[in-house]
matplotlib code that plots the C-alpha trace (Angstrom):
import matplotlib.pyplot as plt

x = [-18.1, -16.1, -14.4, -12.2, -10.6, -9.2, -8.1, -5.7, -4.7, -2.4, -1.4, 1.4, 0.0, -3.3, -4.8, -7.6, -8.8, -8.7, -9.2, -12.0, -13.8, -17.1, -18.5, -20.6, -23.1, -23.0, -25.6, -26.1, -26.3, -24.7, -24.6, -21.3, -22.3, -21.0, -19.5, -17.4, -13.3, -14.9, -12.9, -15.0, -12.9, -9.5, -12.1, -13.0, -9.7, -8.4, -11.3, -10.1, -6.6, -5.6, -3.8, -2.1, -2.8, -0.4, -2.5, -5.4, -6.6, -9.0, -10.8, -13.0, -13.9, -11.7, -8.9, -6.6, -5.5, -2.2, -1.6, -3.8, -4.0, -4.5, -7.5, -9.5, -9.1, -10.3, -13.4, -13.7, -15.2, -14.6, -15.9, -13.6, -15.0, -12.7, -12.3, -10.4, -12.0, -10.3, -12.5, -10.9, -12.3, -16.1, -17.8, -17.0, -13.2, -13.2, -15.6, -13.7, -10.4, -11.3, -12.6, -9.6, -7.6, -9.9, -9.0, -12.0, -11.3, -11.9, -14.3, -16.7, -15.7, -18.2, -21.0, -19.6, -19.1, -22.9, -24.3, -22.5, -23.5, -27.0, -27.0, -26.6, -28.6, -25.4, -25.9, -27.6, -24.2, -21.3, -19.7, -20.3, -16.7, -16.5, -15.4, -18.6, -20.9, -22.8, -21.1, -24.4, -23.8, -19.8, -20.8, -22.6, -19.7, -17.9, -19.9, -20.6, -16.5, -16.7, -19.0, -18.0, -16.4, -19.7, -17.8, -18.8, -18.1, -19.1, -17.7, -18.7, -17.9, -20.5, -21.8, -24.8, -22.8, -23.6, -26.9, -30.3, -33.3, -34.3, -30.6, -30.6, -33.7, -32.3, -28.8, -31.4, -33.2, -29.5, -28.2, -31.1, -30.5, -27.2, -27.3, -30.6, -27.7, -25.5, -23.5, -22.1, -22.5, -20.4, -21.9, -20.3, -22.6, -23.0, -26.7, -29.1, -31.9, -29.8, -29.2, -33.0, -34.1, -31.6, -30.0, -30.6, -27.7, -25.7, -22.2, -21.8, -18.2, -17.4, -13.7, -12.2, -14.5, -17.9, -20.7, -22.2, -19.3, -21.3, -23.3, -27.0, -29.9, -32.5, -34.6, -36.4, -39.3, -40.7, -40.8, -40.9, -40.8, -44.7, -45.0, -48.3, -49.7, -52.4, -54.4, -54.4, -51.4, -51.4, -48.4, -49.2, -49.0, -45.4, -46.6, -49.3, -48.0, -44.9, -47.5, -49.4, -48.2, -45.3, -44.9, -41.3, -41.2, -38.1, -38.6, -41.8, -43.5, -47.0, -48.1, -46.0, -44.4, -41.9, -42.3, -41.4, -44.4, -45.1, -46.2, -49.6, -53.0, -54.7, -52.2, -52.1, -56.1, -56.2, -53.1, -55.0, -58.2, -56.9, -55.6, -59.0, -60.5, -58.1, -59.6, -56.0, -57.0, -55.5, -55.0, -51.9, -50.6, -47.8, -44.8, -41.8, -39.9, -36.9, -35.7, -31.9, -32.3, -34.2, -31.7, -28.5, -29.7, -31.0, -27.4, -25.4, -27.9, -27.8, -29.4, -29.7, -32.4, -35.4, -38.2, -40.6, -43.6, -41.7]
y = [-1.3, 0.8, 3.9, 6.2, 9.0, 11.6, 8.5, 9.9, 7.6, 8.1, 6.8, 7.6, 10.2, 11.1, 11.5, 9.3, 9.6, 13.0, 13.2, 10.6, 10.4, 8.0, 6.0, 2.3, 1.1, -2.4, -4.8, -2.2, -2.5, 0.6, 1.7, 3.4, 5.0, 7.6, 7.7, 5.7, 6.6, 8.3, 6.3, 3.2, 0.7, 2.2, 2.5, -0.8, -1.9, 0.4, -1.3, -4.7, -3.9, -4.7, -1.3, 0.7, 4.5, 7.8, 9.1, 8.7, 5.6, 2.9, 0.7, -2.4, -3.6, -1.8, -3.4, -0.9, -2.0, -0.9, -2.3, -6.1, -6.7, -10.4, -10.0, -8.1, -10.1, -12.9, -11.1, -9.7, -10.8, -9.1, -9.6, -7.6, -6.2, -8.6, -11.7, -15.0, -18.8, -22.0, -23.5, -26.8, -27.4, -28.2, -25.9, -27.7, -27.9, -24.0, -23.3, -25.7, -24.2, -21.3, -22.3, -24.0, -21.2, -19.0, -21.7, -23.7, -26.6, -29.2, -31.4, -27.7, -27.2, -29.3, -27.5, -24.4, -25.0, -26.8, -23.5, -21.1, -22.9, -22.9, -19.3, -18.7, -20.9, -23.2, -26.7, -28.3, -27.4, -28.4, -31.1, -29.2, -27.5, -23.5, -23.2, -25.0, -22.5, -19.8, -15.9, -15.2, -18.5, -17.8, -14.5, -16.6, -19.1, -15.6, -14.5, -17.4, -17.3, -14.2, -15.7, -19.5, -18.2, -16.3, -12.8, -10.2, -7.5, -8.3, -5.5, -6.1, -4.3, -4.5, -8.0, -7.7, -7.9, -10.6, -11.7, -12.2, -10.7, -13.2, -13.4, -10.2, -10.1, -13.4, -11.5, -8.5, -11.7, -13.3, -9.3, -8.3, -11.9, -11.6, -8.4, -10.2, -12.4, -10.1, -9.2, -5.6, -5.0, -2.0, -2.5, -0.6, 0.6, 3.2, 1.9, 3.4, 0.7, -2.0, -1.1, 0.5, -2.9, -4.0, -0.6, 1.5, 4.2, 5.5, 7.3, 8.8, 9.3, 11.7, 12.9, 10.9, 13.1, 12.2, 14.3, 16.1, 14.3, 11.5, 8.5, 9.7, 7.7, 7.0, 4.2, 4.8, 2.1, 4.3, 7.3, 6.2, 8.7, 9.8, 11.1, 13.3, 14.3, 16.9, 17.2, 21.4, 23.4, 25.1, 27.1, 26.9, 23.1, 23.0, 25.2, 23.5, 20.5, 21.8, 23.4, 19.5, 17.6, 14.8, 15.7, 17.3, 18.1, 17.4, 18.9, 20.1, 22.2, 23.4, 20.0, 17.2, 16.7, 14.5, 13.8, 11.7, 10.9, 8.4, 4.5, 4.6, 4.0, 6.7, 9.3, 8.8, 9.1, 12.5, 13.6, 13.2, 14.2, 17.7, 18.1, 17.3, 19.2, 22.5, 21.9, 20.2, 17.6, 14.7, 12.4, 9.9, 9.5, 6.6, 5.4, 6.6, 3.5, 5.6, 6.6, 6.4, 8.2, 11.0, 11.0, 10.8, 14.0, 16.0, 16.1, 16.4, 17.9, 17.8, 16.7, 13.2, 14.0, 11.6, 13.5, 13.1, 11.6, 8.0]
z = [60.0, 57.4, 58.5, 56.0, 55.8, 53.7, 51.4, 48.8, 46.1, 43.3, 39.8, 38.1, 35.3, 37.8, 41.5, 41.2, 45.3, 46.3, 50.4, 50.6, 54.2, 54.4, 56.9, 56.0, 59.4, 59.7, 58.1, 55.2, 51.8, 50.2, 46.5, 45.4, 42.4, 40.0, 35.9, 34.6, 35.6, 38.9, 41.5, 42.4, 41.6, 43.4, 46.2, 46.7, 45.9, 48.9, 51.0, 50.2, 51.1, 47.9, 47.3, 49.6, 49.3, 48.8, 52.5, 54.5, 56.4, 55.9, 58.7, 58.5, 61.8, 63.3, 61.3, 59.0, 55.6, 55.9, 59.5, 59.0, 55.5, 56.4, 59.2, 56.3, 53.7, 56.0, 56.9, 53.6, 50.4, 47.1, 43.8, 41.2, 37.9, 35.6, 37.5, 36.7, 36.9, 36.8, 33.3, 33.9, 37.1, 38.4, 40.7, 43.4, 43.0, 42.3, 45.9, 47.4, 46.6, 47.5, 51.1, 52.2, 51.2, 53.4, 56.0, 56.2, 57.6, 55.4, 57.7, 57.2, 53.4, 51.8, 53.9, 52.8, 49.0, 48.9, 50.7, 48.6, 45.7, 46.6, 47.3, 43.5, 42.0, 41.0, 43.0, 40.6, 38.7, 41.3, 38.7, 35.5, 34.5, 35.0, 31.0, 30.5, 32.1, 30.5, 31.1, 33.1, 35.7, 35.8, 37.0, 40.0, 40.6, 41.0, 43.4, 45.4, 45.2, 47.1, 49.7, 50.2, 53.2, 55.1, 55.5, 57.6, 54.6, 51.0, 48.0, 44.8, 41.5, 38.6, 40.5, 37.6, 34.4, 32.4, 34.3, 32.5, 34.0, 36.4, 37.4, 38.0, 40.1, 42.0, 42.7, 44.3, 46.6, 47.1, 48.6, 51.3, 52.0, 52.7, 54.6, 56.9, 57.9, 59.3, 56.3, 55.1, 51.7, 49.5, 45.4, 42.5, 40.1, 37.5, 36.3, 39.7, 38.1, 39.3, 42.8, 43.4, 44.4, 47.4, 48.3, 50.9, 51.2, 48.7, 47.9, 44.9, 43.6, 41.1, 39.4, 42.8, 45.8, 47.7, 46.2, 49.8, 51.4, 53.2, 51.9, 51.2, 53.1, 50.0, 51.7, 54.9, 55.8, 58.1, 55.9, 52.3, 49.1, 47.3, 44.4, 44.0, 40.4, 40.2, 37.3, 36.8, 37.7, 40.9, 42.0, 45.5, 45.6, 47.6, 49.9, 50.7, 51.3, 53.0, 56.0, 56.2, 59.5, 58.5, 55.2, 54.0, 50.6, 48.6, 45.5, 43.5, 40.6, 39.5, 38.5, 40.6, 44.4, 46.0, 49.1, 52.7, 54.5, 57.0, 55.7, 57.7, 55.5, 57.7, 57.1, 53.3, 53.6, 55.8, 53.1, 50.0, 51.7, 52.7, 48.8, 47.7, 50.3, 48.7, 45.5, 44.5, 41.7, 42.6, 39.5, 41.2, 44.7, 44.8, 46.1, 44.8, 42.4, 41.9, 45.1, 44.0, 41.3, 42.4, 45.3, 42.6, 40.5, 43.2, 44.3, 41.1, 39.1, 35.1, 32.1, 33.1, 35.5, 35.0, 36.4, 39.5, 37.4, 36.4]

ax = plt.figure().add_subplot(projection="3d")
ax.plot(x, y, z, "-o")
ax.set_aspect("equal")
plt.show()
């Protein structure tokens, strides 16, 4: 769905895209992670065809930014990191603003605005003025901005800022929702915890390259991540596991393991019974509740790194 390559952009006092090249399958949702100042946002903004880069090349469905600016921003939707609302007018007038300039017709535009609205939690709210909502439900009016027009990509920068808890949670619901119904989804983030829920690829960023140069599968539903805890250390736990039938081990020590393994009952069973069976004491075997993090610092290393056991 998204094709670029070698992507160069520059500012005036600094190179902030330095020969970018990554690839987004359609009906994904992807996490573009990485520090602050790392690129994301002159990513996105290249994606959108917002800015036009020093070199390189940037497709979305088969459209270039530099060549159809127009086609992609009509099959596009793009929620910015600082965004702008009309406070003076309802809901409604800002979604429907927004779909007629998207050209939806405006026999379809009320559908549209009501479905948008809905998506987000805001229909109860179409009449109530934008400068009257609270930061958390402008932040939804800006994304159901982004939507009101059913696009085929979605990009959104920092789409959590500002939500509670439960708004956050819905936004996670509102994303796998999205994608289920054909959308492709690109979401800035520097805080993992936020994307863990939704994501299933990432591309990390970092002083304007791709860490490993392609976007990292973290999510597999077939093979899902297990963490196994032993009770006494035993340096010849990797080993061990490394020589069992369909497991591959990512990373372990004397005491812990991350693994892939397939999701069957049975094999998890005939796993944990040939531990026991080694004299391994078994104290925890569990799916892994990090996967983007563990998949974030096993490729940039560092400090940061939260440890296989949380």
């Amino acid at each position: 769905m998204i094709d670029v390559s070698e992507l160069v952009y520059e500012y005036p006092t600094a190179r902030a895209l330095k020969g970018v090249s990554l690839h987004v399958a359609p009906q994904t949702i992807t996490a573009l992670v990485g520090p602050n100042g790392a690129g994301k946002t002159t990513l996105l903004r290249c994606l959108a065809a917002l800015e036009d880069p020093y070199s390189g090349s940037v497709t979305v469905a088969g459209h270039d930014t530099r060549l159809e600016p127009r086609a992609i921003h009509a099959l596009l939707g793009y929620l910015p990191d600082f965004y702008g609302l009309y406070d003076g007018l309802s809901v409604r007038r800002i979604l429907t603003y927004t779909a007629q300039s998207h050209g939806i017709v405006s026999a379809l535009t009320t559908t549209a605005v009501e479905k948008a609205a809905d998506r987000v939690g805001l229909f109860e709210r179409l009449e109530v003025k934008a400068g009257d909502l609270s930061r958390g439900l402008r932040q939804r009016l800006a994304i159901a901005q982004a939507i009101v027009h059913e696009p085929k990509v979605l990009l959104l920068d920092e789409p959590s800022a500002g939500l509670d808890p439960q708004a956050r949670r819905d936004l996670s619901v509102l994303m796998v929702a999205l994608k289920d119904a054909g959308m492709t989804l690109v979401v800035s983030s520097h805080i993992l915890a936020e994307l863990e829920d939704y994501c299933s690829e990432m591309i990390i960023i970092e002083e304007g390259k791709i860490v490993g140069g392609k976007a990292i599968k973290v999510k597999d539903v077939e093979r899902p991540r297990y963490i196994v805890e032993i009770a006494n250390a035993r340096s010849d736990l990797k080993d061990f596991l490394s020589a069992r039938a369909g497991v591959d081990v990512i990373e372990a020590d004397a005491y812990h393991a991350l693994i892939t393994h397939p999701r069957s009952a049975s094999a998890r069973a005939r796993l944990i019974r040939d531990l026991l069976g080694a004299g391994f004491e078994v104290s925890s075997f569990g799916e892994s509740t990090k996967a983007l993090e563990e998949a974030y610092f096993s490729q940039v290393g560092g400090s940061g790194k939260t440890g296989m056991g949380q």
